[in-house]
C-alpha positions as CSV (number, residue, x, y, z in Angstrom):
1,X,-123.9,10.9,39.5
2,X,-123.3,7.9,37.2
3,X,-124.9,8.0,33.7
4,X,-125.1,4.3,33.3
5,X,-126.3,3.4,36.9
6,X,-128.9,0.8,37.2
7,X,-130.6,1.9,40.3
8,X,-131.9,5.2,38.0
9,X,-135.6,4.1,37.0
10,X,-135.2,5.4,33.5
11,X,-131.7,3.3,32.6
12,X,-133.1,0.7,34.5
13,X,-136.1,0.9,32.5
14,X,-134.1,0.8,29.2
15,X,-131.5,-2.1,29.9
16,X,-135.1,-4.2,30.6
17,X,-136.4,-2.9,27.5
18,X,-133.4,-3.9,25.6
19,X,-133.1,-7.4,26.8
20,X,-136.8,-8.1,26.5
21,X,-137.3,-6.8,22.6
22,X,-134.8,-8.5,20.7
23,X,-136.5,-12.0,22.7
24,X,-139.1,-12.5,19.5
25,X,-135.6,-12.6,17.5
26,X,-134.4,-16.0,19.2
27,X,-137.5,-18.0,18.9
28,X,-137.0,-20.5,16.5
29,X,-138.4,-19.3,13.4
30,X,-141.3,-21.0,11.5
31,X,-140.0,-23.7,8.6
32,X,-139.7,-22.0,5.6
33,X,-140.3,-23.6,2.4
34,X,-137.0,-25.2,0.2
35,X,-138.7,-23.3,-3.1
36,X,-136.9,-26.5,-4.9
37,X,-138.6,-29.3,-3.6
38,X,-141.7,-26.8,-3.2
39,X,-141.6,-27.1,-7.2
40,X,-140.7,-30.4,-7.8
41,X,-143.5,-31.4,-5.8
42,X,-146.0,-29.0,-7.4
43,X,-144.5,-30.9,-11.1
44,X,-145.3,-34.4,-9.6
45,X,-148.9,-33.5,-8.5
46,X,-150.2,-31.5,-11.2
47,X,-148.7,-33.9,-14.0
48,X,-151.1,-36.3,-12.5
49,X,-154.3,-33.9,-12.9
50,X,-154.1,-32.4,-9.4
51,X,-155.3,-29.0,-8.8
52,X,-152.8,-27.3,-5.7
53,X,-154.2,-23.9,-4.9
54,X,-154.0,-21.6,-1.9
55,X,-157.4,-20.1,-2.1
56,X,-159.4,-21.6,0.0
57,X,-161.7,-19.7,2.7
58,X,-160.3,-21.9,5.8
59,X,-156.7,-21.0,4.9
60,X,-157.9,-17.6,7.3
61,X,-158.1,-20.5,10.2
62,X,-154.8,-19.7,12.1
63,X,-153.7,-22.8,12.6
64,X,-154.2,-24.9,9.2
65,X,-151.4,-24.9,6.7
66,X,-153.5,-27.6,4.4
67,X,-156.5,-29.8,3.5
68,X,-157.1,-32.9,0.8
69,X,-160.5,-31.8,-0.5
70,X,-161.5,-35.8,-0.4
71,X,-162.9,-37.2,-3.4
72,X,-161.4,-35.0,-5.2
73,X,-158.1,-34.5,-7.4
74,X,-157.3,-31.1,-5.3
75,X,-155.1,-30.0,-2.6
76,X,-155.1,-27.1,-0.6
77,X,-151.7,-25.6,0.5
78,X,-152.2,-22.0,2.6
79,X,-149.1,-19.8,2.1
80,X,-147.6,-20.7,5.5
81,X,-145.4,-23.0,7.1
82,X,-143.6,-25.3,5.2
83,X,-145.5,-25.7,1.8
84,X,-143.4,-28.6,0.2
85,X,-144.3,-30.5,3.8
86,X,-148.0,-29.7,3.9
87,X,-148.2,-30.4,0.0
88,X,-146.4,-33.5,1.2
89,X,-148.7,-34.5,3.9
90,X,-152.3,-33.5,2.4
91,X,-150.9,-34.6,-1.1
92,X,-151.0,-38.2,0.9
93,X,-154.3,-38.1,1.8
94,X,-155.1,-37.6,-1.8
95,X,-153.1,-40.7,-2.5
96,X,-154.5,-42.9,0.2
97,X,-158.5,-42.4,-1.0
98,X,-157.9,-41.8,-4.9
99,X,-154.9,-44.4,-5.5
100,X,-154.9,-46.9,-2.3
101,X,-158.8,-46.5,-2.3
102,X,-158.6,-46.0,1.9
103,X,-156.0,-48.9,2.1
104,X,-152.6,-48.4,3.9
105,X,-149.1,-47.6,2.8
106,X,-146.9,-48.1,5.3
107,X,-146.3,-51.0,7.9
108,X,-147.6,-49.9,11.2
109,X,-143.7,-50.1,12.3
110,X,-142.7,-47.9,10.0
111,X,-145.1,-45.2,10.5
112,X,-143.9,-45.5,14.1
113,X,-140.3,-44.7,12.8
114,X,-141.5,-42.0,10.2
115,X,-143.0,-39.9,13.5
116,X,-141.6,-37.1,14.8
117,X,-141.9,-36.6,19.3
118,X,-144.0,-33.7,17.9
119,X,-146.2,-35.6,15.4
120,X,-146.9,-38.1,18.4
121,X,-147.8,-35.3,20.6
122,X,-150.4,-33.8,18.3
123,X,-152.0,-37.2,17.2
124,X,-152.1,-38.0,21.0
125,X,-153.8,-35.0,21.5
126,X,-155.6,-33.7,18.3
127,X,-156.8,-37.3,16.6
128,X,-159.8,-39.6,16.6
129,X,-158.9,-43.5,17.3
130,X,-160.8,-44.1,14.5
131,X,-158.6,-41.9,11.8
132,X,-155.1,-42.5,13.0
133,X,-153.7,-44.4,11.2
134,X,-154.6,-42.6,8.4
135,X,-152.8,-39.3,9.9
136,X,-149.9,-40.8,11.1
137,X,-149.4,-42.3,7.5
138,X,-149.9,-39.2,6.3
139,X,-147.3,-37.1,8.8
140,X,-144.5,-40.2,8.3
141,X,-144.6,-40.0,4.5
142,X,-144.3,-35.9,4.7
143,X,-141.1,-36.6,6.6
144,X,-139.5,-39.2,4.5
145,X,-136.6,-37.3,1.8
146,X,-138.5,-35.9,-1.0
147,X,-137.3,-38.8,-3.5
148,X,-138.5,-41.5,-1.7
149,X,-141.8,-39.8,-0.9
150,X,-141.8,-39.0,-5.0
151,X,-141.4,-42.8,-5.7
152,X,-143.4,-43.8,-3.3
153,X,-146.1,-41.2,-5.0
154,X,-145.2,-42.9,-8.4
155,X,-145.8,-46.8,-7.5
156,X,-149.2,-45.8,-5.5
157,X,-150.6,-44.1,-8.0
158,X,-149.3,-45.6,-11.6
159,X,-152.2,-46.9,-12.0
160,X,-155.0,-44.8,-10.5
161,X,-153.8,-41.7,-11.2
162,X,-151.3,-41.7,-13.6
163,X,-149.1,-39.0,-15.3
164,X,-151.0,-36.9,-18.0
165,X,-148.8,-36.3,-20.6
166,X,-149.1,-32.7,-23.0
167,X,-151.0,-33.2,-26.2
168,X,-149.9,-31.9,-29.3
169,X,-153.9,-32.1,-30.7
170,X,-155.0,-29.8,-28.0
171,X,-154.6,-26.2,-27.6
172,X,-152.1,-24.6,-25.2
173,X,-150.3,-28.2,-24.8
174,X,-153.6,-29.3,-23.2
175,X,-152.9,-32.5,-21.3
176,X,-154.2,-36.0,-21.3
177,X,-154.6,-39.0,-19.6
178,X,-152.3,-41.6,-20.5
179,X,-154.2,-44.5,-19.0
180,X,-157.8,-45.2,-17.4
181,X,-159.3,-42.9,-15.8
182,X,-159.4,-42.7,-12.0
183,X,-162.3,-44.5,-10.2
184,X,-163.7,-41.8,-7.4
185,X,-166.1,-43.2,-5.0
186,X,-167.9,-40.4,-3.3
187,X,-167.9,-40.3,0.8
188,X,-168.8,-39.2,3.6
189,X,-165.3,-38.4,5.2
């Protein structure tokens, strides 16, 4: 008899075994996060008094890599995913209620070029009419290169949230704002 025929059940059984486990293996694998820009970003945010944390109960929701706590100068980025893209995207939320106070960015046409086939998919699917615009912004800013997002971070916020810079009064290098404070208007969003 042949050691390495098919028609025996348990070689059979092993070649399908074989060919089905290493199947996990060739799935594309989820975005990891360029440490670099994951940093650079983290500098820009927090030398403007944002607070970026992790810990956050609805991080244990499967599916959400972020959340703009509205109102407020804070970010949440769960440790999955891509972090420098969700700090990207939910860091723009922050920027369009604190520093654009709701306005817009972007032309609509170029929010239509920022989108990805799969950004257009899930705002087809997952969005309210009434807050697109605001998500779209929000995905085609996360995909523009990291320095224009940065400068585009800059001129929306220079004056509404501008950089703190280290004190040498304080303790610690406590920082400072360098200019007016921001303006929050609470709501409902």
């Amino acid at each position: 008899s042949d050691l390495c025929s098919a028609s025996d059940p348990l070689i059979a059984g092993s070649l399908l075994l074989a060919f089905i486990l290493p199947l996990p293996l060739w799935r594309p694998a989820a975005p990891r996060t360029d440490l670099r820009a994951w940093q650079e970003l983290l500098a820009a945010f927090t030398a403007r008094g944002v607070s970026v944390s992790s810990d956050h109960p609805r991080c244990q929701e499967p599916n959400l890599d972020g959340l703009y706590l509205r109102g407020h100068r804070s970010v949440v980025v769960c440790e999955r995913n891509d972090r420098a893209l969700t700090l990207r995207h939910e860091g723009w939320h922050l920027v369009q209620s604190l520093c654009l106070r709701d306005g817009v960015w972007l032309s609509d046409e170029a929010i239509q070029r920022g989108l990805s086939g799969q950004d257009r998919r899930e705002l087809q699917a997952l969005v309210q009419p009434s807050r697109w615009q605001r998500e779209a912004e929000a995905r085609a800013m996360a995909n523009l290169p990291q320095p224009r997002y940065l400068e585009a971070l800059a001129t929306a916020c220079g004056e509404r949230l501008p950089v703190l810079e280290p004190s040498i009064t304080e303790p610690h290098g406590g920082l400072h704002n360098s200019g007016p404070p921001a303006k929050l208007t609470p709501t409902d969003h």
